[in-house]
MIKOL-797181 format. One record per residue (C-alpha): z, y, x. Coordinates in Angstrom, 3 decimals. Layout:
! MIKOL-797181
<site <Z; Y; X>>
...
! end
This chain:
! MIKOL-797181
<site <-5.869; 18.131; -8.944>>
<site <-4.909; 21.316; -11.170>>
<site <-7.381; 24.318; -10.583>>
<site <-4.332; 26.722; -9.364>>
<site <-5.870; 25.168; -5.475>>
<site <-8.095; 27.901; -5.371>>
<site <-10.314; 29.065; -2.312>>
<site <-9.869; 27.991; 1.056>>
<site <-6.250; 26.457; 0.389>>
<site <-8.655; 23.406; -1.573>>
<site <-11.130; 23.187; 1.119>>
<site <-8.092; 23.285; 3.883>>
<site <-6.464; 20.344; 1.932>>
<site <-9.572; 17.854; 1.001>>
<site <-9.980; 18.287; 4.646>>
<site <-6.065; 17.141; 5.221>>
<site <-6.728; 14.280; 2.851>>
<site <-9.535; 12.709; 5.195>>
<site <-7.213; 12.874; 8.389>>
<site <-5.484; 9.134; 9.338>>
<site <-1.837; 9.260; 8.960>>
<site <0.529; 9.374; 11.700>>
<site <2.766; 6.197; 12.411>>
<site <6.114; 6.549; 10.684>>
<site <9.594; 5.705; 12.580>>
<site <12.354; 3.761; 10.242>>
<site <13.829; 5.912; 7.696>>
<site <17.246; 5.860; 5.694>>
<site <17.118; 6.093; 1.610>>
<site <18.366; 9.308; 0.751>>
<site <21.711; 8.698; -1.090>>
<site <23.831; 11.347; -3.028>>
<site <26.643; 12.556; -0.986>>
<site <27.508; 16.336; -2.396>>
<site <27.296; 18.738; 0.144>>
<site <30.646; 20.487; 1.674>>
<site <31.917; 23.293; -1.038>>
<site <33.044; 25.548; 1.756>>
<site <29.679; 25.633; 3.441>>
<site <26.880; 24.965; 0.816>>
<site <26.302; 26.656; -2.397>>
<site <23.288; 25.741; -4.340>>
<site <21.531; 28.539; -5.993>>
<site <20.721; 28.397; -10.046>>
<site <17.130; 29.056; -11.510>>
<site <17.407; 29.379; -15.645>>
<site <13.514; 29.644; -15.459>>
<site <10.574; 28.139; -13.395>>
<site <8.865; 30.094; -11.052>>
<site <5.656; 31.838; -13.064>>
<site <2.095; 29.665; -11.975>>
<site <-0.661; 32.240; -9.983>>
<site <-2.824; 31.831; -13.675>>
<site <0.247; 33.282; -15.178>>
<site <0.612; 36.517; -12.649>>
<site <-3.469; 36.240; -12.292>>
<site <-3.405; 37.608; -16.408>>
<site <-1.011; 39.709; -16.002>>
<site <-2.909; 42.028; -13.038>>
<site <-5.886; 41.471; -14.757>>
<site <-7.313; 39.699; -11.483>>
<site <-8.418; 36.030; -10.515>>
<site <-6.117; 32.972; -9.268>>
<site <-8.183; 32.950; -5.775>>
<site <-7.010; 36.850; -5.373>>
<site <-3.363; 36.465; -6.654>>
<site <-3.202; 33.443; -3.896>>
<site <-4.669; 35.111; -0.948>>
<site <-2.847; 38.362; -1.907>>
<site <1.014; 36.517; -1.988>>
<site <-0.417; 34.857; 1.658>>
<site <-1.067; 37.960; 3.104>>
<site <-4.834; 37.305; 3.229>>
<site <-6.937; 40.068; 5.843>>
<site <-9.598; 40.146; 3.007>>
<site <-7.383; 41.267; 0.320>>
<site <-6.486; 45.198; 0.662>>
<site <-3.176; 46.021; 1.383>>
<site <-2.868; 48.308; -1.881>>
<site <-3.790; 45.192; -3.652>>
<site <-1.153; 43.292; -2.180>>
<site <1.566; 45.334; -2.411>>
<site <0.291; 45.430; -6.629>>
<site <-0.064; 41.986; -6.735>>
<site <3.409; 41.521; -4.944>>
<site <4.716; 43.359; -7.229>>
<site <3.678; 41.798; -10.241>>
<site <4.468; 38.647; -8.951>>
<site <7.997; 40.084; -8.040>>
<site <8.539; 41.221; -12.033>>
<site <7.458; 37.997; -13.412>>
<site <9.937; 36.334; -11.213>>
<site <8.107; 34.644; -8.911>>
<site <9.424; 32.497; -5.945>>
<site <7.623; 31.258; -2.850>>
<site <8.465; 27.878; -1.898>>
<site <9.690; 27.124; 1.306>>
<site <8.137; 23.560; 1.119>>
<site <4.501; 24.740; -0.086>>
<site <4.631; 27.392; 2.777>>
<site <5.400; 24.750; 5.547>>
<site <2.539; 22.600; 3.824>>
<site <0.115; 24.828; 3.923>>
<site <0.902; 25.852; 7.164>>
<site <0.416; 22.130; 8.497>>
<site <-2.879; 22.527; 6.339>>
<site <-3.970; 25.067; 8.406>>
<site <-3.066; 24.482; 11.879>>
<site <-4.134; 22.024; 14.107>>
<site <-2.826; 18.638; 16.162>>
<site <0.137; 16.439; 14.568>>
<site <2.801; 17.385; 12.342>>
<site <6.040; 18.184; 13.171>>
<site <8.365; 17.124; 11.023>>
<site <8.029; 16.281; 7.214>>
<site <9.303; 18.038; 4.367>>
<site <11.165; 15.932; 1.782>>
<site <10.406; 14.275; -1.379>>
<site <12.554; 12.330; -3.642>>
<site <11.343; 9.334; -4.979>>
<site <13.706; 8.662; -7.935>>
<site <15.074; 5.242; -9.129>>
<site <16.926; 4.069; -11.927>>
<site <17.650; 0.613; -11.465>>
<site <21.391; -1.169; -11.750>>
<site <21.516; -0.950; -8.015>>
<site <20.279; 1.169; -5.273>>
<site <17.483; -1.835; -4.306>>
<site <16.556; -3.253; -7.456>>
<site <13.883; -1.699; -7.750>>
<site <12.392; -3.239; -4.747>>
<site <11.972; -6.533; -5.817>>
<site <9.387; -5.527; -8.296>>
<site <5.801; -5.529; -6.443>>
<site <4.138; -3.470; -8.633>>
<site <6.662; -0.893; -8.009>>
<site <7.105; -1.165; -4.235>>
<site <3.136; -0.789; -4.170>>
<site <3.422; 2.286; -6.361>>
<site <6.055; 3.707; -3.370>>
<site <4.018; 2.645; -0.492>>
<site <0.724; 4.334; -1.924>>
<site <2.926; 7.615; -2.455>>
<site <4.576; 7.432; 0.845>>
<site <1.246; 6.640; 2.696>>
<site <-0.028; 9.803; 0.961>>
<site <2.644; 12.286; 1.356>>
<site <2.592; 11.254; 5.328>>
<site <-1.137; 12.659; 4.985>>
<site <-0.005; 15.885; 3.284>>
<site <3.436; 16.469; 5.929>>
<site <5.903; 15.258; 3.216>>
<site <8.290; 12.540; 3.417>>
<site <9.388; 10.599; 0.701>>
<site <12.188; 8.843; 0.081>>
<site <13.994; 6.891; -2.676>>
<site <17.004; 8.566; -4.566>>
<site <19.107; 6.177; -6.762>>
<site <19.900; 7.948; -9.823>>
<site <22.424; 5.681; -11.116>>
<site <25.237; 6.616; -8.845>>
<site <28.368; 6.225; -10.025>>
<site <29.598; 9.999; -10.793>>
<site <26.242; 11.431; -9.921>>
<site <25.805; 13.902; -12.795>>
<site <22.478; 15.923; -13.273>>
<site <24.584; 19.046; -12.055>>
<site <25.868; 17.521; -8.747>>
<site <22.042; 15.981; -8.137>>
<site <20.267; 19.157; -8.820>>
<site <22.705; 20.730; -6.646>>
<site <21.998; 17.861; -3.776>>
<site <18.967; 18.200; -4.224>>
<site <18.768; 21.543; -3.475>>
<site <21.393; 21.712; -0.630>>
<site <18.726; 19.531; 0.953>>
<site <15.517; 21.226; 1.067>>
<site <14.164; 18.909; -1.786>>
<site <12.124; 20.661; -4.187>>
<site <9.660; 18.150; -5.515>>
<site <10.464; 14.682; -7.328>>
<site <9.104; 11.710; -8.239>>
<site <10.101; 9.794; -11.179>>
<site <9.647; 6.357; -10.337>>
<site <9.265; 3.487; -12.911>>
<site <11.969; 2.048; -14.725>>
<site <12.770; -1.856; -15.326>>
<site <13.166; -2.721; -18.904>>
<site <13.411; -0.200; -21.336>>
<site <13.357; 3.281; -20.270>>
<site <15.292; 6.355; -21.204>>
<site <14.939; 9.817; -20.490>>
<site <16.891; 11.183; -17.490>>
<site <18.619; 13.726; -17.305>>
<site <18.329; 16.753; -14.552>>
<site <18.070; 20.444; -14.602>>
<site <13.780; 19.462; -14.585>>
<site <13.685; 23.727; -14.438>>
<site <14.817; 24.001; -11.218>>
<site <12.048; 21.363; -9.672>>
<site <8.489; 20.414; -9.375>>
<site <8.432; 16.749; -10.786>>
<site <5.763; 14.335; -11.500>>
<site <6.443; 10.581; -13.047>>
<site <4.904; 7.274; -11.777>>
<site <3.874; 4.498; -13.813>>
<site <3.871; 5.296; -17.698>>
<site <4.324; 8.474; -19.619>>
<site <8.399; 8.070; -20.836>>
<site <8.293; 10.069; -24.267>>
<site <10.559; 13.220; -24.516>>
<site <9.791; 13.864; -20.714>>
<site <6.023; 15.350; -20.798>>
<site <6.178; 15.840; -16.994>>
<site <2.205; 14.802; -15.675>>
<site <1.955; 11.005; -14.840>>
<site <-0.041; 8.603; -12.840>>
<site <-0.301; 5.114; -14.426>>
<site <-3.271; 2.762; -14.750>>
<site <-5.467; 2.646; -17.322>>
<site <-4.511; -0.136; -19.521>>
<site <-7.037; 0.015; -22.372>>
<site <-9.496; -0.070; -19.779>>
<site <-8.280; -3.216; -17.755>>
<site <-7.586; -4.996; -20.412>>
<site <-10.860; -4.610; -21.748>>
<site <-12.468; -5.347; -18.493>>
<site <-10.110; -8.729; -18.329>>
<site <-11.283; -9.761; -21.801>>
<site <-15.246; -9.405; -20.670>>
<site <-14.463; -11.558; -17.499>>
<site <-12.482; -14.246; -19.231>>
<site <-15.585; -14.833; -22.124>>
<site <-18.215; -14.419; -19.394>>
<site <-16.050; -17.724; -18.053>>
<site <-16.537; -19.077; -21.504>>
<site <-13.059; -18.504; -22.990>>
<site <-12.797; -17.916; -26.735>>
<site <-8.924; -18.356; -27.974>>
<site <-7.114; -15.938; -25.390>>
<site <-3.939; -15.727; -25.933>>
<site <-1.351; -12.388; -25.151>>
<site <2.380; -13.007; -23.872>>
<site <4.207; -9.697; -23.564>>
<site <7.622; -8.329; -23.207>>
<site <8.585; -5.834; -25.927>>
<site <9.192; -3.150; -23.857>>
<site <5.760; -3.874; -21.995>>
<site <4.027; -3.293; -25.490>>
<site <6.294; -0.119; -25.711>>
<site <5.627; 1.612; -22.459>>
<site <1.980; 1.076; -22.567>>
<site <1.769; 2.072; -25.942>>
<site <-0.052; -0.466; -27.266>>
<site <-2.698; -0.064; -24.805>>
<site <-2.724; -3.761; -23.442>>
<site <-2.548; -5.653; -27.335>>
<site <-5.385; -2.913; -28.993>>
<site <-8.682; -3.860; -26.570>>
<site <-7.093; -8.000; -27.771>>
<site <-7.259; -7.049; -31.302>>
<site <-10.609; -4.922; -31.351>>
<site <-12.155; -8.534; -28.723>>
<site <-10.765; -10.932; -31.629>>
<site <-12.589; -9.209; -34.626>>
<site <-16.020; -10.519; -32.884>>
<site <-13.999; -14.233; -32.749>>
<site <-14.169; -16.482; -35.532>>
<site <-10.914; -15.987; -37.701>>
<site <-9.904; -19.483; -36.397>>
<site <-10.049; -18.391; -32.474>>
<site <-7.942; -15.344; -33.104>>
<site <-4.668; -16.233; -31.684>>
<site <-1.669; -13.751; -32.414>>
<site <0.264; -12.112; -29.483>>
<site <3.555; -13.167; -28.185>>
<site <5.779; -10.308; -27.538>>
<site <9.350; -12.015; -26.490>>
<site <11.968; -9.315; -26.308>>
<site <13.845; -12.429; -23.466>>
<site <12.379; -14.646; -21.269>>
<site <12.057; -17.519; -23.584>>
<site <10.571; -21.092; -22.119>>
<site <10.912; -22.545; -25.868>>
<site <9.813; -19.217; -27.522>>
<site <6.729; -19.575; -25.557>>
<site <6.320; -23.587; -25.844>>
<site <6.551; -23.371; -29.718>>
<site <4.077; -20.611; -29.256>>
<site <1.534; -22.053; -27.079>>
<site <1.681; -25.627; -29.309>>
<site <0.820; -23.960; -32.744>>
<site <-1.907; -21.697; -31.689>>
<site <-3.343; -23.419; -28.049>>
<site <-4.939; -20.433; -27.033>>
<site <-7.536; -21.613; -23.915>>
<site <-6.155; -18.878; -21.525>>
<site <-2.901; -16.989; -21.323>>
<site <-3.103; -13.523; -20.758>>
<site <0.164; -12.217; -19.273>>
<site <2.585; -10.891; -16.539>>
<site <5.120; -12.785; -14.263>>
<site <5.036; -15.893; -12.193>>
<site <7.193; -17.694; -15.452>>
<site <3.881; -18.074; -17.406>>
<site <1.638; -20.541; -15.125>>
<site <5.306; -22.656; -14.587>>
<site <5.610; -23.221; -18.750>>
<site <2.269; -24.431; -18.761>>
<site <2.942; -26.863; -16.100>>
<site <5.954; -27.384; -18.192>>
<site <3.730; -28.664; -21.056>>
<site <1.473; -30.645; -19.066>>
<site <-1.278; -28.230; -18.917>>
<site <-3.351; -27.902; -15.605>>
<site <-3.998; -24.592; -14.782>>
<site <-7.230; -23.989; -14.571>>
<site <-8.319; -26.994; -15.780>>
<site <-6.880; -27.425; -19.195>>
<site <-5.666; -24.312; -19.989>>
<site <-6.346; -20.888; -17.657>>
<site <-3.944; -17.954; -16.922>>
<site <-5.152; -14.584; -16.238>>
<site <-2.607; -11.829; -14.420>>
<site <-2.473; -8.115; -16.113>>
<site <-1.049; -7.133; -12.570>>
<site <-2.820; -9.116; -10.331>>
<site <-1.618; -8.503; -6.894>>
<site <-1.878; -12.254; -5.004>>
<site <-5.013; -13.743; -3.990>>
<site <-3.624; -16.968; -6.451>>
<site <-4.076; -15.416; -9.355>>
<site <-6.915; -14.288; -11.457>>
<site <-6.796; -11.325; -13.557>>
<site <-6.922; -7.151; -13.151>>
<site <-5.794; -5.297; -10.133>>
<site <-4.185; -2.205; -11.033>>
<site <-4.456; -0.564; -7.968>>
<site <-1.129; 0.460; -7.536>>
<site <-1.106; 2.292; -4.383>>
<site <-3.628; 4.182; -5.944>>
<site <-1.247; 5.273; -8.374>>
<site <1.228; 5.991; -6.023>>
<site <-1.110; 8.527; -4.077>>
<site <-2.592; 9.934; -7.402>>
<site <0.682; 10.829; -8.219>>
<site <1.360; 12.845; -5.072>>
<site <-1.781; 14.912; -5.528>>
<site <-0.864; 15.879; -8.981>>
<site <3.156; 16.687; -7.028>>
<site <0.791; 19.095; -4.626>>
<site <-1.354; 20.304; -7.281>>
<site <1.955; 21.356; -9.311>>
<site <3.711; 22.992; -6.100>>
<site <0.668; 24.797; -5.319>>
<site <0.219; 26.165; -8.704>>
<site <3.889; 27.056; -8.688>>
<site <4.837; 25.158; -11.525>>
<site <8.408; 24.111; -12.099>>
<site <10.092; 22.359; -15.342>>
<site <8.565; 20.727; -17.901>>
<site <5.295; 21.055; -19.280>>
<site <4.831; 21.992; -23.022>>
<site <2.609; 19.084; -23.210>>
<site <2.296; 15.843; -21.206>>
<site <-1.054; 14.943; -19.240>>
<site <-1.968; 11.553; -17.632>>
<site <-4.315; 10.576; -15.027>>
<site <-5.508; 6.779; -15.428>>
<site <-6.394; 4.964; -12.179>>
<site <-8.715; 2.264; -13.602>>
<site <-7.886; -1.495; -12.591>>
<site <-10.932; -3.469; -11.170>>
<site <-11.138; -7.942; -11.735>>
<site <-9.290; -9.961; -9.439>>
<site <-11.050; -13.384; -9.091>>
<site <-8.561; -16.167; -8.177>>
<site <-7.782; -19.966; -8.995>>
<site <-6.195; -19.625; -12.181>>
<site <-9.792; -19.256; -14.399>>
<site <-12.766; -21.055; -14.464>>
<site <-15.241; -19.978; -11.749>>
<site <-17.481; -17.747; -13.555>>
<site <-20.778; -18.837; -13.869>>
<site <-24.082; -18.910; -11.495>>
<site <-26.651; -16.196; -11.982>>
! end
């Protein structure tokens, strides 16, 4: 979590973080309907609010001061305050009515309540697409499990609305209390959406999407993949073989197909069996594939995989094994990405970011990698004794 969680507000919240979370009642998605004209008018912020390190340099004094000063703090003098206030008034600073109420629930005692909103945004041809993907309903459920802890609530936000322009979201947004996003994952290729990112504290789930250098939580793909590749020779496999969509390769940026290469220069030239990156689901593609190369395991994604082999008369484990880069069924063998994980990670770095004041986008992108641990299951060999 970003350093701006200075003093007691860090010790108040790792001390949130251990409490259990509250039971949850039913909850709608949060759907763009624009607010009434007459009634709501949703102010305009050309800049992001300035972060404490930024009014800290300015006055010449820490973070801790600058955040106990703007609270009101009894062991901050009032002179200093009123400075302080000041400065932080010139630079443009705003408080945020959601960090306030957090904090507030931080502090106090018993249950919450009420929970301030999040937006978990999708992007998907339909408001429930999404959902069918397991990977990303884990990544929601760890998020949502973890905002209950901190008094937020979040909730998905189709982005694909007909009509729904950045202007009318930002302005929903806004006309509803909601402050901080999530950018959920994408199916398929990804593109850059578009929103007024300056007036809101946003944070993307899954992998980085380039031209958007908002912080991320993903897994660590170099890392699982690496750890997969130890497993499967320690199980005495020596041709693996990679099957990948082309916008998997994309999005991880080569991070599943480099630890493959790097294992296959210690292979004999013979064993080193080429990746498959279909840009379609493709059971020839993947037969013709599979007949000139028989790799001894396929290393892949999706349930399609284990039915081609079957397709080609290959028992799985027996004759040919099939290890999962998402493993998350106990009938499969291959790396658990820990997606809930994720999910939560990337609500810490939300709270870090609110905390810290921070609105807009980042000059520079930064990514915290949730490592993926093995999986054992029935689709490999059983590993050996000893």
């Amino acid at each position: 979590m970003p350093d701006a969680i200075a003093g007691h507000d860090h010790i108040l919240l790792m001390q949130l973080l251990q409490r259990k979370p509250q039971s949850q009642s039913s909850s709608h998605q949060l759907r763009p309907h624009p607010p009434p004209s007459s009634r709501v008018k949703a102010p305009s912020h050309s800049s992001p609010s300035p972060t404490l390190a930024a009014i800290a340099a300015t006055a010449g004094v820490s973070k801790s001061t600058v955040s106990r000063a703007l609270r009101g703090h009894a062991a901050i003098p009032a002179a200093t305050v009123l400075r302080l206030t000041k400065v932080a008034q010139a630079l443009g600073y705003r408080r945020s009515p959601l960090v306030g109420e957090v904090m507030r629930r931080i502090r106090g005692r018993g249950h919450f309540r009420g929970l301030a909103p999040v937006a978990y945004l999708t992007f998907d041809a339909t408001p429930q697409a999404w959902r069918r993907q397991h990977t990303f309903m884990r990544f929601f459920d760890g998020a949502r499990a973890r905002a209950m802890q901190l008094g937020l609530q979040v909730e998905p936000f189709w982005m694909n609305e007909p009509g729904l322009t950045p202007q009318r979201a930002a302005d929903i947004f806004e006309a509803r209390g909601i402050e901080a996003l999530l950018v959920g994952p994408t199916t398929g290729w990804a593109r850059v959406p578009e929103l007024e990112w300056a007036r809101f504290c946003a944070v993307k789930v899954g992998t980085p999407l380039p031209g958007l250098p908002l912080p991320c939580a993903c897994h660590h793909h170099f890392q699982g993949m690496t750890l997969l590749l130890a497993e499967l020779a320690r199980r005495g496999y020596r041709r693996p073989g990679l099957v990948l969509r082309d916008y998997q390769e994309a999005k991880t940026g080569g991070a599943w197909s480099a630890p493959l290469l790097r294992h296959q220069q210690q292979l004999a030239s013979a064993d080193r069996v080429p990746p498959l990156w279909l840009k379609d689901l493709s059971a020839g593609v993947f037969a013709r594939w599979f007949k000139r190369h028989r790799p001894d395991v396929v290393i892949g994604q999706g349930n399609e995989l284990p039915a081609w082999l079957e397709d080609l008369g290959r028992r799985v484990p027996a004759d040919t094994g099939f290890a999962d880069l998402d493993c998350c069924s106990p009938d499969r063998a291959g790396i658990n990405q820990h997606s809930p994980a994720i999910g939560a990670a990337a609500v810490d770095l939300l709270l870090g970011r609110l905390l810290a004041h921070e609105r807009g986008l980042p000059a520079t992108g930064s990514i915290f990698m949730v490592e993926g641990t093995w999986a054992d299951g029935p689709t490999v060999r059983a590993a050996p004794r000893g």
